[in-house]
DRENMI-330377 format. One record per atom (N, C-alpha, C): atom name; x, y, z. Coordinates in pm, 1 decimal, decimal comma. Layout:
<pts>
  site        c1        c2        c3
    CA         X         Y         Z
...
</pts>
This chain:
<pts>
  site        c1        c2        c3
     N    7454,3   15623,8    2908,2
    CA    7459,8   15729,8    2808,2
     C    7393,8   15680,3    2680,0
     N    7297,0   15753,5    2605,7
    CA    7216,6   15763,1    2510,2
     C    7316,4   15776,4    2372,0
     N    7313,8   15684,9    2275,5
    CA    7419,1   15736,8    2133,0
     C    7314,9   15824,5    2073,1
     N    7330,2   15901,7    2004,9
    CA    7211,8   15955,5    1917,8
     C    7272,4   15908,4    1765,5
     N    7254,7   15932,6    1687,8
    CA    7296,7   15856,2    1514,2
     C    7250,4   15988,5    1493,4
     N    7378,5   16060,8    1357,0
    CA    7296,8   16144,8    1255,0
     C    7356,9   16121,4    1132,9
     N    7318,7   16196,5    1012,5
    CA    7324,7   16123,8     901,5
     C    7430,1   16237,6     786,1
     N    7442,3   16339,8     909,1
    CA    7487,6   16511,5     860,3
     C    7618,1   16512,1     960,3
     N    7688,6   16638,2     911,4
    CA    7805,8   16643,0     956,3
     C    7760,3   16736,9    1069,6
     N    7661,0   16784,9    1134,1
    CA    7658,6   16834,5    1259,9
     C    7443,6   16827,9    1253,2
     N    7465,6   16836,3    1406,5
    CA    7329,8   16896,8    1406,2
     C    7317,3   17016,2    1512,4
     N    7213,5   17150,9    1528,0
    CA    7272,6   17209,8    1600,5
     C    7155,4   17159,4    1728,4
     N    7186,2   17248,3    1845,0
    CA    7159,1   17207,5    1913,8
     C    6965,3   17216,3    1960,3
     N    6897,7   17302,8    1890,3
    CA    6790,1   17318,6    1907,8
     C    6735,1   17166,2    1837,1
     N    6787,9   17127,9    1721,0
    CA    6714,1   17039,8    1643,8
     C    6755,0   16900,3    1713,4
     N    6852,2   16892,8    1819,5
    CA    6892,5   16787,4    1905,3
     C    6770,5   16758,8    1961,5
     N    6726,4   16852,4    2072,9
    CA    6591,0   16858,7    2162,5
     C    6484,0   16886,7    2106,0
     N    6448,2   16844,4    1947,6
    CA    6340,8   16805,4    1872,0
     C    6368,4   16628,9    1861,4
     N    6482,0   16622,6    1800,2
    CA    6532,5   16469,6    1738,4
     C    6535,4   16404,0    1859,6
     N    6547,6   16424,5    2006,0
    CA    6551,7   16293,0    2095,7
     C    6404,5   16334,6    2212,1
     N    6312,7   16392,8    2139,0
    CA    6202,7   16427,5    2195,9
     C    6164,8   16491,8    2332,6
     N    6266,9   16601,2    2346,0
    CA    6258,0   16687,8    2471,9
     C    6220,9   16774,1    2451,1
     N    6174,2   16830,3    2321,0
    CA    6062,5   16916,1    2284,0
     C    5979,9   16851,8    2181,0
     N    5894,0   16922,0    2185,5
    CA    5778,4   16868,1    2073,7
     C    5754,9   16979,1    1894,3
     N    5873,3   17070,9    1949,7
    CA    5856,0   17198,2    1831,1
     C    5979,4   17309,3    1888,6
     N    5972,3   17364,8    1799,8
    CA    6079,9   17461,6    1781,6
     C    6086,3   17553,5    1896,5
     N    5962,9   17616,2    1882,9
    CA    5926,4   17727,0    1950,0
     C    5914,9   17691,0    2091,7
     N    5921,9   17562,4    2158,9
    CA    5977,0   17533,7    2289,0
     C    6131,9   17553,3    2309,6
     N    6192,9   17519,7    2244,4
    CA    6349,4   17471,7    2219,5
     C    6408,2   17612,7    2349,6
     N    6338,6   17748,1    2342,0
    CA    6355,6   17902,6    2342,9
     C    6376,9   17843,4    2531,0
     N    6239,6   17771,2    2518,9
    CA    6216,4   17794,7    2704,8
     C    6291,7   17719,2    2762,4
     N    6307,7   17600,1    2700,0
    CA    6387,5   17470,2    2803,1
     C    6562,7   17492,7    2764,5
     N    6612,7   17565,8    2707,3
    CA    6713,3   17641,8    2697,1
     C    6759,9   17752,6    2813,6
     N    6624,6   17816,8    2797,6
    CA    6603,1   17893,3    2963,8
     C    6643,3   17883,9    3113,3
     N    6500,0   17746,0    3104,0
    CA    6506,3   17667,1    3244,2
     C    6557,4   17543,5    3224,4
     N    6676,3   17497,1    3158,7
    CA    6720,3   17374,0    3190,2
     C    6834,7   17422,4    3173,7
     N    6931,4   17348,2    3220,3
    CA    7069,7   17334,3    3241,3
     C    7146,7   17236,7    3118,7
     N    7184,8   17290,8    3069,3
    CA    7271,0   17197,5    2930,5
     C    7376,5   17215,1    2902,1
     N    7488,3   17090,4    2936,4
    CA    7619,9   17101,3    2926,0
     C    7670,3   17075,2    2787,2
     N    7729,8   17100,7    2672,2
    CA    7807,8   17065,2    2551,6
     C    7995,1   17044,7    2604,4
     N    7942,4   16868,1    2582,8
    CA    8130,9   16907,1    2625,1
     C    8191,5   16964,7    2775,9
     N    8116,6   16968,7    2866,4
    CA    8130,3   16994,8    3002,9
     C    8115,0   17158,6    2985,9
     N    8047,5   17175,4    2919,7
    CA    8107,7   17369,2    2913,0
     C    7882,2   17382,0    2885,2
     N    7816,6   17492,3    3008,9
    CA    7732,6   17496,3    3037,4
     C    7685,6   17578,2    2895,6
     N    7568,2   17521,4    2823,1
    CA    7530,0   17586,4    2716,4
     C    7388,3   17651,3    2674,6
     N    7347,8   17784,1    2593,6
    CA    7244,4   17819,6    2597,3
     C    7206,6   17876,8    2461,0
     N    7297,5   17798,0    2362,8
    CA    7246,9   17896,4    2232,1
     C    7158,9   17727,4    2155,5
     N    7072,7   17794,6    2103,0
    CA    6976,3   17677,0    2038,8
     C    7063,8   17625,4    1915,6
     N    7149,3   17715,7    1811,8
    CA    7179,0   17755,2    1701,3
     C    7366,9   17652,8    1671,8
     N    7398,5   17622,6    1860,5
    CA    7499,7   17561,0    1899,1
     C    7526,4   17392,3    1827,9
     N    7630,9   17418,3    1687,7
    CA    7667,4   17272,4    1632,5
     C    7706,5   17188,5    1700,9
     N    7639,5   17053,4    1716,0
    CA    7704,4   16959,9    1783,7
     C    7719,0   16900,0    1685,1
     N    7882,6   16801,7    1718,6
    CA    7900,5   16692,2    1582,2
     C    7940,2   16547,4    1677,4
     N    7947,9   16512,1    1582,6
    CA    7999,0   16295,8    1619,5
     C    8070,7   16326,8    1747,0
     N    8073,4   16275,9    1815,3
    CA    8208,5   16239,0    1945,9
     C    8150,0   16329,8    2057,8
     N    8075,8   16459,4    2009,4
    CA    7983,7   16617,1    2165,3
     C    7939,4   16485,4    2243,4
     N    7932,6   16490,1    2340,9
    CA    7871,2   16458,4    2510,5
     C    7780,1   16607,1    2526,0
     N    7613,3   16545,4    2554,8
    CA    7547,9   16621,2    2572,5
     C    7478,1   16604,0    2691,9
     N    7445,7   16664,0    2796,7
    CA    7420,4   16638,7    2939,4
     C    7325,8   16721,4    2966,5
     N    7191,2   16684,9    2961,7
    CA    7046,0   16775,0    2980,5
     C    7009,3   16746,9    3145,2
     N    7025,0   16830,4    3202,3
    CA    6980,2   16784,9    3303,6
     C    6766,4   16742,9    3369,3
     N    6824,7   16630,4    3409,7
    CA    6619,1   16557,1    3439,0
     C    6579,1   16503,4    3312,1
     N    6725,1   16490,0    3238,4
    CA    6663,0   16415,3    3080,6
     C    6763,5   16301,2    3051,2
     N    6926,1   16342,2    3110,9
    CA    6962,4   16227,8    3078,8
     C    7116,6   16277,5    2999,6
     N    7198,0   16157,2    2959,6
    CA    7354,1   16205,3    2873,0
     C    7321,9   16131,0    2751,4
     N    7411,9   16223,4    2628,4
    CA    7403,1   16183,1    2513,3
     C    7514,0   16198,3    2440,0
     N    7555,7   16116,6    2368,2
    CA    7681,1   16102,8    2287,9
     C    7603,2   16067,7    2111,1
     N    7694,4   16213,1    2025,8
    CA    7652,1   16248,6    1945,0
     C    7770,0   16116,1    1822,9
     N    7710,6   16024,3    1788,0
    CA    7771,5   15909,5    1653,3
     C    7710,4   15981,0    1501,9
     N    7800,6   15926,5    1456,7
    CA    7814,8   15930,9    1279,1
     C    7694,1   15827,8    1253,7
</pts>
């Protein structure tokens, strides 16, 4: 499992899959939201706009797990 570091009291979830480079821009964030499978917290997720904070388990599937640190 991947730590990610942020420096804010949340980040949401579109700017996650900018910050650990599973998109390259925003305006992807729309599609791989689409066609990928993304768990927050074991609970299957699809809003870009979705806060993750310190302690979220993030589970992209064909990309990998991530645990969101202070």
């Amino acid at each position: 499992m991947e730590r990610v570091k942020i420096n804010s009291e949340y980040i949401t979830l579109g700017q996650f899959l900018k910050y650990v480079n599973i998109v390259s821009s925003g305006g992807m964030v729309k599609a791989i939201l689409q066609d990928t499978k993304i768990h927050v917290n074991d609970i299957l997720e699809a809003r870009r706009g979705k806060k993750l904070y310190p302690g979220d388990k993030i589970v992209i599937k064909g990309h990998g797990d991530y645990r969101i640190i202070k």
